[in-house]
C-alpha positions as CSV (number, residue, x, y, z in Angstrom):
1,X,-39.0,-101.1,-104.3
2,X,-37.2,-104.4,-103.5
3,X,-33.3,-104.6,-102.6
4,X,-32.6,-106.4,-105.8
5,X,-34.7,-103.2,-107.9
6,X,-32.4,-100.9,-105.3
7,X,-29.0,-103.0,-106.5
8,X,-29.4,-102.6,-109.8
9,X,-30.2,-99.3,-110.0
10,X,-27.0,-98.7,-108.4
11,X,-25.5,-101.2,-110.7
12,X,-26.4,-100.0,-113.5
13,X,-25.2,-96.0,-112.5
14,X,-21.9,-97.8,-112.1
15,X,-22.2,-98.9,-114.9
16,X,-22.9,-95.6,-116.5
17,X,-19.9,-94.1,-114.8
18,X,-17.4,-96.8,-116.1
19,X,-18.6,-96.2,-119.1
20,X,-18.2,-92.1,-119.0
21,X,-14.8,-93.0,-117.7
22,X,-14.1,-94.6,-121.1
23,X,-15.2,-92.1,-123.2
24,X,-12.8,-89.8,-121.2
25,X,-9.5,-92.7,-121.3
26,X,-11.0,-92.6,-125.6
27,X,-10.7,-89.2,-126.2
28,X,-7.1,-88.9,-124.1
29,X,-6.3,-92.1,-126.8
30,X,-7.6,-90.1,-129.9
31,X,-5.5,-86.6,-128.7
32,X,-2.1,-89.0,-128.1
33,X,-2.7,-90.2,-131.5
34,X,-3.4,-87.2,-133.2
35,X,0.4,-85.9,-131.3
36,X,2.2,-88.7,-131.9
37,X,5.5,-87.7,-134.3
38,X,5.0,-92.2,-135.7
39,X,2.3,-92.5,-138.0
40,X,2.1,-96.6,-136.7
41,X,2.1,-95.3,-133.1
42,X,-0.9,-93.1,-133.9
43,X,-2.4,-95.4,-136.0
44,X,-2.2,-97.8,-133.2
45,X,-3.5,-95.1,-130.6
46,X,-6.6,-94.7,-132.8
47,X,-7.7,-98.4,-133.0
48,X,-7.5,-98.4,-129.6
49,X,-9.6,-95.5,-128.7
50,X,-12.0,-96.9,-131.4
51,X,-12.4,-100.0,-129.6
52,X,-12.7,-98.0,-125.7
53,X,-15.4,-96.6,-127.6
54,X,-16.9,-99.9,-128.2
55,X,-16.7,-101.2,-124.7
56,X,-18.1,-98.0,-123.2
57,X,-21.5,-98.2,-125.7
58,X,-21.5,-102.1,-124.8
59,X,-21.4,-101.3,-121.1
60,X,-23.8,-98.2,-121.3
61,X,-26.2,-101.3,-123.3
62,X,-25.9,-103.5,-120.7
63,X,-26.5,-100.6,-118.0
64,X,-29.7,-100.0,-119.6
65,X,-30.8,-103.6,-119.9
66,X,-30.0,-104.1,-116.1
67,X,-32.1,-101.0,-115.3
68,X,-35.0,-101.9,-117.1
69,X,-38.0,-103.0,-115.2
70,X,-39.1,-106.5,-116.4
71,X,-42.0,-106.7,-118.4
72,X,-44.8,-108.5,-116.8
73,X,-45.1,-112.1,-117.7
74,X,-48.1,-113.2,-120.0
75,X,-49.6,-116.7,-119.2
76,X,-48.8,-119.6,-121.4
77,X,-52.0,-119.8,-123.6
78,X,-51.7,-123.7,-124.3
């Protein structure tokens, strides 16, 4: 294993714990919403936790994209 396979496999688990750290700051969003006495406020709190949602898949995407060995390159058959 190189350093740069070692760096982003620990990349990439960093990764993977920002992105359970959203999902935990999403759900905390989607319980504040659901007790919030303003209907706007709520709605707000919602579309918000919606979009942490978002950022933690796109993070957890890119996490597994960095992870992922390379696939061996084919020759150019020219």
């Amino acid at each position: 294993m190189t350093h740069i396979d070692d760096l982003g496999r620990r990349t990439a688990s960093a990764m993977r714990d920002t992105a359970d750290q959203l999902e935990t700051v999403e759900a905390r969003l989607h319980q504040s919403a659901e007790e919030s006495p303003d209907p706007e406020t709520g709605a707000r709190l919602h579309e918000l936790g919606d979009e942490v949602t978002a950022q933690a898949k796109d993070v957890e995407r890119r996490a597994g994209l960095l992870a992922e060995p390379e696939a061996p390159q084919r020759p150019d058959p020219a």
